[in-house]
Steps between C-alpha positions, in 0.01 A plus 500: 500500500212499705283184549110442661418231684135399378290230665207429771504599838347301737378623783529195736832341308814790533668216385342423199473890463914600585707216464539466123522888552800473707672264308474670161575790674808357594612374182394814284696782772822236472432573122499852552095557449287724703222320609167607551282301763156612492482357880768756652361704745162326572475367850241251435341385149154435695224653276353873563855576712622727138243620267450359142605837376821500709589150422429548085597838443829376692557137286426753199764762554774177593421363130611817368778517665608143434687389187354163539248295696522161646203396606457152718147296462583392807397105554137559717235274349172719457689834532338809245828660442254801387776752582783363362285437140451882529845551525584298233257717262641820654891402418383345140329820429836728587711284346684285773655188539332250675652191611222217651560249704272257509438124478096487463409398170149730521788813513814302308251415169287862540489683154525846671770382798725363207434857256551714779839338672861439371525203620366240796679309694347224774826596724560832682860442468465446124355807463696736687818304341305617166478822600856596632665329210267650213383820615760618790717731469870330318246496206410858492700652205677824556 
């Protein structure tokens, strides 16, 4: 199975923007997921350095390709996660997974964050737990 790592990226904060990544990516390859990290390959995250098209058209193909999305509201105060929202349309609208992780009650209590994920969790662990027990692999039927 074959998982995307959804969430901001902050230009000024690589560790706001990989460390969750790392560590779910981590769990999920000891689980035996393929993880997608919409950060691989980029140098930098500074604005203008990839193209909106390159960056979008990119995220967009890795949703297809996943079998399900977790996707990290990463705790910054004031933050539009304007992307990530997108992507959570995108994967609702071909029929993917998504697991949130989240603790803000603005995201946690949203009508269309609630319709459009599985389930939320406030914990990263939690979630990828969730994931690798419910939707890896020793429950695929054969």
């Amino acid at each position: 199975m074959k998982a995307y790592l959804s969430g901001g990226i902050f230009p000024t904060d690589r560790i706001a923007t990989d460390g969750w990544r790392e560590a779910a990516t981590n769990l999920l390859t000891k689980a035996g997921f393929q993880v997608l990290n919409p950060c691989r390959g980029k140098a930098t995250y500074q604005y203008g350095y990839h193209t909106p098209n390159e960056i979008v058209l990119r995220d967009l193909k890795d949703v297809d390709a996943a079998d399900i999305v977790l996707m990290n509201f990463v705790d910054k105060p004031n933050k539009l996660f304007t992307g990530t929202q997108m992507e959570l349309m995108y994967a609702w609208e071909k029929r993917k997974p998504v697991v949130v992780v989240t603790s803000d009650p603005r995201l946690t209590q949203h009508p269309w964050i609630q319709a459009m994920s599985v389930r939320i969790f406030g914990e990263l662990s939690e979630a990828v737990t969730y994931i690798t027990d419910f939707w890896g692999e020793k429950n695929e039927t054969v």
